[in-house]
VOBA-1610 file (N, C-alpha, C; in pm, whole numbers, padded with zeros to 5 digits, always signed):
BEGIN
Unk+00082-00119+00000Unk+00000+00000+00000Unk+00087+00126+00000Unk+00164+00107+00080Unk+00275+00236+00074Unk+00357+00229-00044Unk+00375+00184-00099Unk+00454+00182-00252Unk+00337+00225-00361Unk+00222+00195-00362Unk+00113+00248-00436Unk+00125+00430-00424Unk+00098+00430-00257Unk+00116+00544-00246Unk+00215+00678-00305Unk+00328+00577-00270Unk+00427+00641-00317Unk+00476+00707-00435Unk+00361+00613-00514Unk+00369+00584-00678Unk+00276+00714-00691Unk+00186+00704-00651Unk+00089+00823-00674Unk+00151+00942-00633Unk+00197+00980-00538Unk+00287+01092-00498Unk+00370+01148-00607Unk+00433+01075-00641Unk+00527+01068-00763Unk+00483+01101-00901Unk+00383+01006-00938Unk+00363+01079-01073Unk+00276+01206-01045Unk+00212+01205-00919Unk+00136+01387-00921Unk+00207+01516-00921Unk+00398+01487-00818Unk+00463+01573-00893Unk+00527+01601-01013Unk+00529+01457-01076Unk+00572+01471-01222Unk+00477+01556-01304Unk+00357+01482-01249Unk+00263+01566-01397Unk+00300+01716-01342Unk+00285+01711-01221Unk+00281+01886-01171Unk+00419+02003-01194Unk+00508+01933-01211Unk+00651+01963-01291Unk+00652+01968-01447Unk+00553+01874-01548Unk+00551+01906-01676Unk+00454+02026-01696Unk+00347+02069-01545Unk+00283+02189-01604Unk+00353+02328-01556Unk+00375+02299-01439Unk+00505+02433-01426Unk+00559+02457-01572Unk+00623+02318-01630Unk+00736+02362-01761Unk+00662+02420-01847Unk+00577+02401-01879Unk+00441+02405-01977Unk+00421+02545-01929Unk+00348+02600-01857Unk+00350+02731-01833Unk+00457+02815-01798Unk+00561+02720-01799Unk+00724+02828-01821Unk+00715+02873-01942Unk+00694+02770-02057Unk+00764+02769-02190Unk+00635+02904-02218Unk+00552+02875-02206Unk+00407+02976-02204Unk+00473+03092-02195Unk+00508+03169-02076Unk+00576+03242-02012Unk+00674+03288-02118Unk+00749+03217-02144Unk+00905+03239-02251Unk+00834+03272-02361Unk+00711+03210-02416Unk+00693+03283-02576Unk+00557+03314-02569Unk+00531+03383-02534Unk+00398+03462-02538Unk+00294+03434-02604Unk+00358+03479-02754Unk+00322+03482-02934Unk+00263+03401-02955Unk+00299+03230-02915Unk+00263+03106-02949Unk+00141+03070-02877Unk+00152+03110-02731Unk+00073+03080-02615Unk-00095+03153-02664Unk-00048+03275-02700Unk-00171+03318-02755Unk-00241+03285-02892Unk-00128+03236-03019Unk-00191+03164-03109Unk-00209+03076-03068Unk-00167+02989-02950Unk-00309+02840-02883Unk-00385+02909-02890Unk-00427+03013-02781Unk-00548+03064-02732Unk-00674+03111-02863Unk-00581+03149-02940Unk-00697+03233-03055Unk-00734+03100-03146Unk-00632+03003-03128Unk-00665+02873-03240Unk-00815+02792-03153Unk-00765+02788-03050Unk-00835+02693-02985Unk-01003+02790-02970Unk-00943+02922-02933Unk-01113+02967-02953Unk-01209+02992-03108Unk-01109+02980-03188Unk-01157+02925-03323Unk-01228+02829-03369Unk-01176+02690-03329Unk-01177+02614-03343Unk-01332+02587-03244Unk-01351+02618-03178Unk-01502+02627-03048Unk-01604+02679-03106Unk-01557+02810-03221Unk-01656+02907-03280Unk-01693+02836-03407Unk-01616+02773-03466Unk-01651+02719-03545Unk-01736+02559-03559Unk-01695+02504-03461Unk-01777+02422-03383Unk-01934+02484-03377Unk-01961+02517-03337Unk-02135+02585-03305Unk-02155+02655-03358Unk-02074+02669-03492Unk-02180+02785-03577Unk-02269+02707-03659Unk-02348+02720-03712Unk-02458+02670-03766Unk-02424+02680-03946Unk-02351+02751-03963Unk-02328+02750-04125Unk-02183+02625-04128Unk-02162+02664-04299Unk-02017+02550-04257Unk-01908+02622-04352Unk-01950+02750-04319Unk-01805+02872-04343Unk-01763+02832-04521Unk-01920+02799-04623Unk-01825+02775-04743Unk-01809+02642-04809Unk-01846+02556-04698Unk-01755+02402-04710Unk-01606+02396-04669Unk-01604+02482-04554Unk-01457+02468-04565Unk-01437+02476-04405Unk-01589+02428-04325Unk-01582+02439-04208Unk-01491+02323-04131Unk-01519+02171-04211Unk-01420+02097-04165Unk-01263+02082-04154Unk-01261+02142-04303Unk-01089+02139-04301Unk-01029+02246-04194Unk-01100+02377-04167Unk-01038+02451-04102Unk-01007+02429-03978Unk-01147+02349-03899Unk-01149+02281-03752Unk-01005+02171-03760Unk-01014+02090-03854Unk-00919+01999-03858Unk-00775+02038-03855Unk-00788+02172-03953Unk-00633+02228-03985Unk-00598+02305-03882Unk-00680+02373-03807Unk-00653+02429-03673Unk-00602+02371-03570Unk-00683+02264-03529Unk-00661+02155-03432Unk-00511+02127-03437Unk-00471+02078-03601Unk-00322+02016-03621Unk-00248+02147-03552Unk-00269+02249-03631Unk-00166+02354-03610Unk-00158+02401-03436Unk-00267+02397-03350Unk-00262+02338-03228Unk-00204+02285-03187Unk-00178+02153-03200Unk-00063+02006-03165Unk+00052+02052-03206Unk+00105+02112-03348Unk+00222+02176-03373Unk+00288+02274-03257Unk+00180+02358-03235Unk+00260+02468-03148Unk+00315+02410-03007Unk+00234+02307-02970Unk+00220+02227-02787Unk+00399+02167-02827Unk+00349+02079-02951Unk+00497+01990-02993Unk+00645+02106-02946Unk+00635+02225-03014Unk+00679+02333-03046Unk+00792+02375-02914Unk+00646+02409-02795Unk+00674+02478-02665Unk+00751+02359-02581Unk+00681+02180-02578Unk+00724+02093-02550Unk+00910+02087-02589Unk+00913+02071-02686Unk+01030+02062-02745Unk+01179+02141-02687Unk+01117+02298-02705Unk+01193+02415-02635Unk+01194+02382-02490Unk+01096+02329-02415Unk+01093+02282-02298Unk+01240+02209-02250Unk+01227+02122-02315Unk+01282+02007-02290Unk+01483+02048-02306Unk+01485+02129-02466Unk+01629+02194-02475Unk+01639+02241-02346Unk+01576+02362-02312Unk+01616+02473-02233Unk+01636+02342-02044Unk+01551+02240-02065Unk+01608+02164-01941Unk+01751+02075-01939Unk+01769+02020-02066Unk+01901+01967-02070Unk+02031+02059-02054Unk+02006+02198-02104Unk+02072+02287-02136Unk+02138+02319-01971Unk+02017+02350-01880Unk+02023+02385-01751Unk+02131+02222-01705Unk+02071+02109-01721Unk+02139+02047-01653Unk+02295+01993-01722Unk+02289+02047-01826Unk+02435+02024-01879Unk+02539+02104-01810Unk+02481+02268-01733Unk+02556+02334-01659Unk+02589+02326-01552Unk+02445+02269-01486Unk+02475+02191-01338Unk+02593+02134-01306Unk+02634+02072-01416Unk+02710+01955-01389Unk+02882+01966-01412
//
């Protein structure tokens, strides 16, 4: 039971350490953080609108979404340099 525990402890600060980084990298590029924000509220508006923008309501939800995952990949990525980077100096 205490090793369960332990386990849970553990990955709750992990996850809670990839969102610190996550809202570091946020923090570090602004630009990107807010093209999530404007993609993702796009992507909502276009969702519940009642027309379909043209025929071109799917591809855009779809192409948004991707370009979404691109930017996360993006901030993830820089994340991850800027931590090796730190611990390459540590050391």
């Amino acid at each position: 039971m205490k090793f369960i525990a332990g386990l849970v402890v553990g990955v709750m600060f992990g996850v809670g350490g990839i969102a610190l980084n996550a809202q570091n990298e946020r923090a570090m590029h602004p630009r990107i953080a807010r093209a999530i924000h404007s993609l993702q509220d796009a992507v909502e508006y276009m969702k519940a609108a009642p027309h379909d923008f043209g025929g071109h309501k799917e591809d855009a939800i779809h192409s948004s979404e991707e370009a979404i995952r691109q930017l996360r990949l993006a901030l993830q990525f820089r994340g991850r340099e800027d931590r090796e980077h730190e611990r390459d100096h540590d050391h």
